[in-house]
FINU-525724 format. One record per atom (N, C-alpha, C): x, z, y; residue number from 0; residue in one letter. Coordinates in pm, 1 decimal. Each point is the difference from the previous one (the first is absolute). Example, Ala and Ser with C-alpha at 12.3 -4.5 7.8 and 13.67 -1.06 7.14 Angstrom:
<nodes>
{node {1319.0; 780.0; -569.0}; 0; "a"}
{node {-89.0; 0.0; 119.0}; 0; "a"}
{node {90.0; 0.0; 120.0}; 0; "a"}
{node {-35.0; -72.0; 105.0}; 1; "s"}
{node {82.0; 6.0; 119.0}; 1; "s"}
{node {-77.0; 73.0; 109.0}; 1; "s"}
</nodes>
This chain:
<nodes>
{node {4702.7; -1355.3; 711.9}; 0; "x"}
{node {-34.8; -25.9; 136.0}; 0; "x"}
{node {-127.5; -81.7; 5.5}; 0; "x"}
{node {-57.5; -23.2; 65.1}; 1; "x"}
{node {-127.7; -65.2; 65.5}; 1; "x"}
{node {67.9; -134.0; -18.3}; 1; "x"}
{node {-104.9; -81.0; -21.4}; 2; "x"}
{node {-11.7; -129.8; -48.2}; 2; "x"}
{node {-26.2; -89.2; 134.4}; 2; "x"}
{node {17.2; -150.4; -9.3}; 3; "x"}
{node {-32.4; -46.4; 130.3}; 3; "x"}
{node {-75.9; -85.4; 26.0}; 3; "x"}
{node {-52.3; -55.7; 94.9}; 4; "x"}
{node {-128.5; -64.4; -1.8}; 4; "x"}
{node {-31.9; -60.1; -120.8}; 4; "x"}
{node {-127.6; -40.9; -39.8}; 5; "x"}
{node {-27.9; -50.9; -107.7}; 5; "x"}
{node {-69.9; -130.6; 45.7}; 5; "x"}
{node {45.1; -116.9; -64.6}; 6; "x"}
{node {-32.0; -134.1; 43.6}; 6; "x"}
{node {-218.9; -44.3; -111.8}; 6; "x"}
{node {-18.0; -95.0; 40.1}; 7; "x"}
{node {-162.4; -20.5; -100.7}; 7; "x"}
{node {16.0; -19.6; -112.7}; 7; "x"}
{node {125.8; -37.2; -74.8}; 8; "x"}
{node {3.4; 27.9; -116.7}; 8; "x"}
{node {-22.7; 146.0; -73.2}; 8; "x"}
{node {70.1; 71.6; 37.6}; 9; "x"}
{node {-7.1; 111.6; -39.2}; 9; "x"}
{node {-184.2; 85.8; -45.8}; 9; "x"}
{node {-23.1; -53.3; 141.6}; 10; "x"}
{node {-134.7; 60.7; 53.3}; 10; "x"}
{node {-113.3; -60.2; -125.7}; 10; "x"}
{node {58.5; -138.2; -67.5}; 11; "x"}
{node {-82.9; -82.9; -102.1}; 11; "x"}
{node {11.8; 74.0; -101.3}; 11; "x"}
{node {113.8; 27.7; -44.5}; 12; "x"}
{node {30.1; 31.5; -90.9}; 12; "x"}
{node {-52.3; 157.7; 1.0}; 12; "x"}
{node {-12.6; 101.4; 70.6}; 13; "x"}
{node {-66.9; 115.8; -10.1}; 13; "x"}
{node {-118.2; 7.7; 1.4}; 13; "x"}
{node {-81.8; -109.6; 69.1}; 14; "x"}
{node {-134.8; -22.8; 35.7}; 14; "x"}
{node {-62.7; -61.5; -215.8}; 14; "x"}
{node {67.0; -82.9; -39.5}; 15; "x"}
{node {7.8; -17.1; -120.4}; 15; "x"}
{node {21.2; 134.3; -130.0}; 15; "x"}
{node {106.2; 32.6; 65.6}; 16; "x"}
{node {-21.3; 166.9; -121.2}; 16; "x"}
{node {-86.6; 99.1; 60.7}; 16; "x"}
{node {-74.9; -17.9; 64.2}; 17; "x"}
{node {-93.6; 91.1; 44.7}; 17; "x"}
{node {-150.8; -32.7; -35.4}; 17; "x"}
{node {-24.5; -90.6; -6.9}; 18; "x"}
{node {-91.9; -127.1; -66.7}; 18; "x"}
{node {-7.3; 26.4; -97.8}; 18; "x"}
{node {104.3; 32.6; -108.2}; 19; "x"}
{node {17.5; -9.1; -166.6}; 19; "x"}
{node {-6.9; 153.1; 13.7}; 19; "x"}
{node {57.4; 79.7; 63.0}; 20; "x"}
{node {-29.3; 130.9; -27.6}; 20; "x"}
{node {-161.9; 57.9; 20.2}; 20; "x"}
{node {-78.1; -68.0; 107.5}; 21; "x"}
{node {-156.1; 40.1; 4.2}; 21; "x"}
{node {-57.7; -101.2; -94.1}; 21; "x"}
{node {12.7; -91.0; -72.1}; 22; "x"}
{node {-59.1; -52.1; -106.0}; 22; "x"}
{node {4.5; 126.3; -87.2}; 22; "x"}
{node {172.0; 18.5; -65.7}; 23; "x"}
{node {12.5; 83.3; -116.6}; 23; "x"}
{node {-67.5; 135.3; 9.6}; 23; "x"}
{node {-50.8; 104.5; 118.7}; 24; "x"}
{node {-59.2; 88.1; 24.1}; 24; "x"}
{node {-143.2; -38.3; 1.3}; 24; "x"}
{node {-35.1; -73.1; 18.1}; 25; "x"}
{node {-165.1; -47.3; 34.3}; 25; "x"}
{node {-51.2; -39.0; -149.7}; 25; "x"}
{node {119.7; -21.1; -140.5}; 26; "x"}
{node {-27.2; -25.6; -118.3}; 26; "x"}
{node {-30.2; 169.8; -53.6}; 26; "x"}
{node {83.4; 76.5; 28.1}; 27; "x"}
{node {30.9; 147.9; -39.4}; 27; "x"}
{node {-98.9; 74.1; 48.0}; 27; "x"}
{node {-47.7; -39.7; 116.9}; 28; "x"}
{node {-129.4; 100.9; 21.9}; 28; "x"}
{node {-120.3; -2.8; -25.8}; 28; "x"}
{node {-76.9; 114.8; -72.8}; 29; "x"}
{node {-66.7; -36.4; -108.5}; 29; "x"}
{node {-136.4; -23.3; 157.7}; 29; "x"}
{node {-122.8; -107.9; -50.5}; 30; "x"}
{node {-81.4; -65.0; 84.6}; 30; "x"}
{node {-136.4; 127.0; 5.7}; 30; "x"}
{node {-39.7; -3.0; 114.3}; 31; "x"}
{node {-121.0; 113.6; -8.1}; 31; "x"}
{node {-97.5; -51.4; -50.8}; 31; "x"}
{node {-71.5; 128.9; -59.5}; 32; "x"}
{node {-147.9; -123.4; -90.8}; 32; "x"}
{node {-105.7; 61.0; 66.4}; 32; "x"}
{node {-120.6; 18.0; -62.8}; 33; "x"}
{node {-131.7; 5.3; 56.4}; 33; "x"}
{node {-1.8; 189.5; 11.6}; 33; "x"}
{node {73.7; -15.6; -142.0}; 34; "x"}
{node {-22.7; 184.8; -54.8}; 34; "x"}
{node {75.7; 62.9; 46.8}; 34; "x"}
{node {39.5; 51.6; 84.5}; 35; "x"}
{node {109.1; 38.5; 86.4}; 35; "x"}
{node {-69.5; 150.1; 39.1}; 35; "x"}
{node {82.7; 98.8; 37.0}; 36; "x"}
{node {-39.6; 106.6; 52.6}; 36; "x"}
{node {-63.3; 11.3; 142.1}; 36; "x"}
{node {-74.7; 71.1; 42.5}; 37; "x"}
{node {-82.1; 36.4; 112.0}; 37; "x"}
{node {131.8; 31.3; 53.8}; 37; "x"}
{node {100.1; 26.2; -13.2}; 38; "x"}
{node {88.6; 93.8; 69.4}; 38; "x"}
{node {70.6; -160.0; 72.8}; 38; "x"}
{node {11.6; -102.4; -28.6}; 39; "x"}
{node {60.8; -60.4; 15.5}; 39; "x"}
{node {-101.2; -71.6; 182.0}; 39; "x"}
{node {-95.5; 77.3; 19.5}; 40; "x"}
{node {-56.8; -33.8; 106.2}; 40; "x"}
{node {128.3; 61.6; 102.3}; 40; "x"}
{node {-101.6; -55.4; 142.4}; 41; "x"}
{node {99.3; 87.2; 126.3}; 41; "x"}
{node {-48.9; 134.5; -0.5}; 41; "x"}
{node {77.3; 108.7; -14.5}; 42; "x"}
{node {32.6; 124.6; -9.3}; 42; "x"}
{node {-99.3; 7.8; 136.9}; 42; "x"}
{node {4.3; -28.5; 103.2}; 43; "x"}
{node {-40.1; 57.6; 140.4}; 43; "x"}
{node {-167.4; 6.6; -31.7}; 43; "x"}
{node {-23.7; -138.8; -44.7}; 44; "x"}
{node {-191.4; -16.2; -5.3}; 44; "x"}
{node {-41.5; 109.4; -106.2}; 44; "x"}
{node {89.1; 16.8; -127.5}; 45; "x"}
{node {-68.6; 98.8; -62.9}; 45; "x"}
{node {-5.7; 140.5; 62.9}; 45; "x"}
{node {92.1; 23.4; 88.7}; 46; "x"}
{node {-6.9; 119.2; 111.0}; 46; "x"}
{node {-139.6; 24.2; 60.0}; 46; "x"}
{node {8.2; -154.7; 65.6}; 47; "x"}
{node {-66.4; 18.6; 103.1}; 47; "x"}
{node {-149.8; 16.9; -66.9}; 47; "x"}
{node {-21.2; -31.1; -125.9}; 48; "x"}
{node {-112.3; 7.0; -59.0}; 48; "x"}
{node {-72.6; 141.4; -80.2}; 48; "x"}
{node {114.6; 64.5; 9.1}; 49; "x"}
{node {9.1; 152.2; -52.8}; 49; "x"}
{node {-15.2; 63.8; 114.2}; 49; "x"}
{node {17.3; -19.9; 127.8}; 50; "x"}
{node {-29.3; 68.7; 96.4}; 50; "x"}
{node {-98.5; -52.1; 58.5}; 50; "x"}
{node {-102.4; -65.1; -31.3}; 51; "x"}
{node {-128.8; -77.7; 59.4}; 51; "x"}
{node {-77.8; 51.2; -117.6}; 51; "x"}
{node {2.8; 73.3; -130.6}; 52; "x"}
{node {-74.1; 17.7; -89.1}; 52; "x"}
{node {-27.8; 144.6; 48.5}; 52; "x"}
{node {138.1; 72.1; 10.3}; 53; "x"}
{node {-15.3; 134.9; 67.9}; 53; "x"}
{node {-72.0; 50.6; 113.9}; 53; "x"}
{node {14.8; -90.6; 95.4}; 54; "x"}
{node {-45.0; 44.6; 142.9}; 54; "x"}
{node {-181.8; -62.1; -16.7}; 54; "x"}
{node {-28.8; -98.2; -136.7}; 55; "x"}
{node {-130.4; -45.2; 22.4}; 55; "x"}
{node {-70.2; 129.7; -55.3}; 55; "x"}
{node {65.5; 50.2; -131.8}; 56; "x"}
{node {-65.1; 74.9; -83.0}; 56; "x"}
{node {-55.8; 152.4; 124.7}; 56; "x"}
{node {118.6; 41.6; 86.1}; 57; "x"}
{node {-45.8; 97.8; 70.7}; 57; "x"}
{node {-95.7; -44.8; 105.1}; 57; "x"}
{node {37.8; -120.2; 61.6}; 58; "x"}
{node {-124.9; -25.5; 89.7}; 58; "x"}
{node {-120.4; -18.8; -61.0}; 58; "x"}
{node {-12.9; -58.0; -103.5}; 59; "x"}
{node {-188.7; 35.5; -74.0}; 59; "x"}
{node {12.7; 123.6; -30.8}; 59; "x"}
{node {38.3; 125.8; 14.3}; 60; "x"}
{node {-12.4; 162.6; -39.6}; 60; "x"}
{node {-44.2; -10.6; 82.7}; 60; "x"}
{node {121.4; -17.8; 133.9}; 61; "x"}
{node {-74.8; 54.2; 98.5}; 61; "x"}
{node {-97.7; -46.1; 49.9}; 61; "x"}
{node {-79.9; -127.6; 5.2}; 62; "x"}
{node {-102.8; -106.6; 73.0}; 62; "x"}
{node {-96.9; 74.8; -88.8}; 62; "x"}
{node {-22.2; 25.2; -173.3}; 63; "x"}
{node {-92.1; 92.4; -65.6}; 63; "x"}
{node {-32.5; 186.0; 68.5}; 63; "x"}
{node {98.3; 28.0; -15.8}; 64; "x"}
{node {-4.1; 143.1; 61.4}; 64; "x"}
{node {-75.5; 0.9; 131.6}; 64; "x"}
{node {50.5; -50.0; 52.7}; 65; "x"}
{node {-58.1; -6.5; 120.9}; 65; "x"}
{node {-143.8; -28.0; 10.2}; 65; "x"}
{node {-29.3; -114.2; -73.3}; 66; "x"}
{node {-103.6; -64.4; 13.2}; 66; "x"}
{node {-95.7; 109.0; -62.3}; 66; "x"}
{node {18.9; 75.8; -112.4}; 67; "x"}
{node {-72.7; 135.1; -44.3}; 67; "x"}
{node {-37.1; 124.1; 71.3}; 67; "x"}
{node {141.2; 10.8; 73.1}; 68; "x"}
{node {4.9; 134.2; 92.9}; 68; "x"}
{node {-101.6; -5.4; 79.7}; 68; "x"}
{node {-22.3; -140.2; 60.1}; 69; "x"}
{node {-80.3; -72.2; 120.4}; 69; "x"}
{node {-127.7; 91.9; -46.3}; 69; "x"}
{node {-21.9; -82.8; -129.1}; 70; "x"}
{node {-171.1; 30.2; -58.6}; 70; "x"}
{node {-42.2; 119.4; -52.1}; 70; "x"}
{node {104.0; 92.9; -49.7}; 71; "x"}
{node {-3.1; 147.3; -57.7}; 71; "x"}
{node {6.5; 99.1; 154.6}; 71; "x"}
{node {85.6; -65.2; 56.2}; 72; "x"}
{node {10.0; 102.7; 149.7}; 72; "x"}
{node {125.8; 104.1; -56.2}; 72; "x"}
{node {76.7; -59.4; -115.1}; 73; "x"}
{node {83.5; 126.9; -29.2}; 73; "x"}
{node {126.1; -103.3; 55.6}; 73; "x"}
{node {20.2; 95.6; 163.5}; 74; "x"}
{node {148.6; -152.6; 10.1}; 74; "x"}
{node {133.3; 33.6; -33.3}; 74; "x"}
{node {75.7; 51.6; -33.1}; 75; "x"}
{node {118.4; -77.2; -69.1}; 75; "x"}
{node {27.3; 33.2; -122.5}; 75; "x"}
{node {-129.5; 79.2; -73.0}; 76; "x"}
{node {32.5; 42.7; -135.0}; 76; "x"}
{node {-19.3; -99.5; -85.5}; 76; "x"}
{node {-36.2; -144.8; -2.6}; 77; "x"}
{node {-30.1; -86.2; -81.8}; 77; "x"}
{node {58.1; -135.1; 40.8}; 77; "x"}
{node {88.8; 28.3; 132.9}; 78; "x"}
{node {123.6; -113.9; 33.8}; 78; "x"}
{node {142.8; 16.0; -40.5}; 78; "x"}
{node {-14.1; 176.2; -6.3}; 79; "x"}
{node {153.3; -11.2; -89.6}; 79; "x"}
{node {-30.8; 1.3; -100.7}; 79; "x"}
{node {-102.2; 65.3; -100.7}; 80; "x"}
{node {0.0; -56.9; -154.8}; 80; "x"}
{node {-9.3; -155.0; -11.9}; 80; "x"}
{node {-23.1; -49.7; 96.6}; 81; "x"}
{node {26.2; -167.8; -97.8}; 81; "x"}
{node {97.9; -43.4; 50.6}; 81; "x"}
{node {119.0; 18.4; 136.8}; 82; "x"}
{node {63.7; -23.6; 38.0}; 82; "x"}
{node {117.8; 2.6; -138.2}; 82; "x"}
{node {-8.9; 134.9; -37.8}; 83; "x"}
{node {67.7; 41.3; -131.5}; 83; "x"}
{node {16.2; -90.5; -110.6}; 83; "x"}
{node {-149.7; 23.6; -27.5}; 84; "x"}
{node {-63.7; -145.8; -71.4}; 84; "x"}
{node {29.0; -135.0; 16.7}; 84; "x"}
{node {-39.1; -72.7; 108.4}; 85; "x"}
{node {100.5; -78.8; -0.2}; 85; "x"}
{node {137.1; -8.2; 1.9}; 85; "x"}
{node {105.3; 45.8; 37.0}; 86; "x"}
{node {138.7; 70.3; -16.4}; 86; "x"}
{node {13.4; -19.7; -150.7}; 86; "x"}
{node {-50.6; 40.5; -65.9}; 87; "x"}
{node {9.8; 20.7; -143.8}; 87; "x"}
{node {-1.2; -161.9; -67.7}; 87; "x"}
{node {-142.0; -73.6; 18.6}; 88; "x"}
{node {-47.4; -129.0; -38.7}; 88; "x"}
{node {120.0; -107.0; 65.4}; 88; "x"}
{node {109.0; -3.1; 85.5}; 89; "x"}
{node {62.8; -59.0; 88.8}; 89; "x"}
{node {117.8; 42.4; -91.5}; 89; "x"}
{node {8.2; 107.2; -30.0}; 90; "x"}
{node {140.0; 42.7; -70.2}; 90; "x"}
{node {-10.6; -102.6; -178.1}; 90; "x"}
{node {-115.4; 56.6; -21.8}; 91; "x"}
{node {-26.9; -81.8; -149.8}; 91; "x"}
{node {5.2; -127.8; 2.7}; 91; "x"}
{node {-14.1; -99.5; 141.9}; 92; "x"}
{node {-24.5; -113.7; -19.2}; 92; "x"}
{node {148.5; -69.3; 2.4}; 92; "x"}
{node {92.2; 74.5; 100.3}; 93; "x"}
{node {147.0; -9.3; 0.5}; 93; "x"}
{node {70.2; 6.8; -114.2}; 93; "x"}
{node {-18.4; 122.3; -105.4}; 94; "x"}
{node {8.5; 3.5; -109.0}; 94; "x"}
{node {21.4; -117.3; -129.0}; 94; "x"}
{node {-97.2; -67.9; 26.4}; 95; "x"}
{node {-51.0; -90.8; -55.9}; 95; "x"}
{node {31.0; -135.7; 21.0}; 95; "x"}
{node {13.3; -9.5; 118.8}; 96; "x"}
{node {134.4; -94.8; 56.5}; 96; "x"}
{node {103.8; 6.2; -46.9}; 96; "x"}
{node {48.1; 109.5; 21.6}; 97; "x"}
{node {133.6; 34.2; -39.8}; 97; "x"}
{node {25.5; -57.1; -168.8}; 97; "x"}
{node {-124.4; 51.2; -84.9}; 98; "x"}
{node {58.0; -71.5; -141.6}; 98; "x"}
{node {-47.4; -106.2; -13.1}; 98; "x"}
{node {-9.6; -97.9; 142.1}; 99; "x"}
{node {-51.9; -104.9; -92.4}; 99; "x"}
{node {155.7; -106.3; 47.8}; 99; "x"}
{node {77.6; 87.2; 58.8}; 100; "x"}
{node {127.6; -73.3; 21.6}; 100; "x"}
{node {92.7; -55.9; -102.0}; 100; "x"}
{node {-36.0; 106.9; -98.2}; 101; "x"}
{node {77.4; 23.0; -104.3}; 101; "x"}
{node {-78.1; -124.6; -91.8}; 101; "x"}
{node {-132.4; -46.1; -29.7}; 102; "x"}
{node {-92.8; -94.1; -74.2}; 102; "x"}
{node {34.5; -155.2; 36.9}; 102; "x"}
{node {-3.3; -64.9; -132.0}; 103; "x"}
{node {-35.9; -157.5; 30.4}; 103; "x"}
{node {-143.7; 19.8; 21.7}; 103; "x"}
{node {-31.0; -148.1; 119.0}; 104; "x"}
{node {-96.3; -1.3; 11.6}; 104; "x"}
{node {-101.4; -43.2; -142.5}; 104; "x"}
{node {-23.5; -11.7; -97.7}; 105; "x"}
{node {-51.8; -67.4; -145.7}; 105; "x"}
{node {-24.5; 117.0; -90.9}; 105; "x"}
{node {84.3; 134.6; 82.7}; 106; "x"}
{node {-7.0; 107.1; -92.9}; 106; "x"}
{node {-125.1; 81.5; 39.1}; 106; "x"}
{node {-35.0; 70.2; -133.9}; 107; "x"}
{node {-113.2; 85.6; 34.9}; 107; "x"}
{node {-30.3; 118.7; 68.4}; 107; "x"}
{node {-84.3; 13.1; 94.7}; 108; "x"}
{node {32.7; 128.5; 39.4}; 108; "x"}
{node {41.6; 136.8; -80.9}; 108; "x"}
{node {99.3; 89.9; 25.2}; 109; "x"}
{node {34.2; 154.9; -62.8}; 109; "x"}
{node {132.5; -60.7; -64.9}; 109; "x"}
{node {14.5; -112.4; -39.0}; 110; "x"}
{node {145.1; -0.8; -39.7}; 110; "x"}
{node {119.9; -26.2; 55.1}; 110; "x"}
{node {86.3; 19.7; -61.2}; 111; "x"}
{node {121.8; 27.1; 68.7}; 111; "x"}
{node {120.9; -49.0; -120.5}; 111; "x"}
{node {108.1; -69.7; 82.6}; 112; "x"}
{node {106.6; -97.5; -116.8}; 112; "x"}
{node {91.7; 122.2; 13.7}; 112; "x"}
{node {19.8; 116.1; 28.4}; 113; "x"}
{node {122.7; 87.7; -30.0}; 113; "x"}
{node {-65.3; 87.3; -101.9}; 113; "x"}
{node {-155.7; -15.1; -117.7}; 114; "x"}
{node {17.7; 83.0; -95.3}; 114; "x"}
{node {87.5; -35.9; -72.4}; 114; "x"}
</nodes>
């Protein structure tokens, strides 16, 4: 059955093993160091940074293309090739993000700790 009010002793005495229990966990968990994974950032900013690499890479296609088409007089045959183009440079730069999640920062670029 359910127990009945509990007087401030009690409350000491739990407030006390709760005390000793976040000491003994705060010994067990191992401390973060400097070398720590990229991954261990906030998940959202590296988002948001993969989708600001993408949308930059196509807006200089397109701000180039354009800016060519302008001067060639050929108009949209040289805004979707760089649109593309950029598309592409935006994809590679995501890419590249992407493995550097996996890197300590100290490590050299191209490697990777799961050979």
């Amino acid at each position: 059955m359910a127990e009945g009010p509990r007087n401030g002793g009690d409350r000491d005495d739990e407030t006390a093993r709760l005390r000793d229990l976040e000491d003994r966990l705060s010994k067990l968990t191992p401390k973060p160091d400097a070398k720590e994974q990229m991954a261990s950032y906030d998940q959202a900013h590296v988002a948001w940074r993969m989708v600001i690499e993408l949308v930059a890479g196509i807006g200089l296609g397109f701000g180039i293309g354009y800016g060519l088409d302008y001067l060639f007089g050929t108009t949209p045959f040289l805004m979707i090739l760089f649109i593309f183009l950029g598309l592409a440079a935006g994809i590679r730069t995501m890419m590249r993000t992407a493995a550097e999640l996996g890197s300590k920062p100290g490590d050299p670029p191209g490697t990777d700790e799961r050979d």
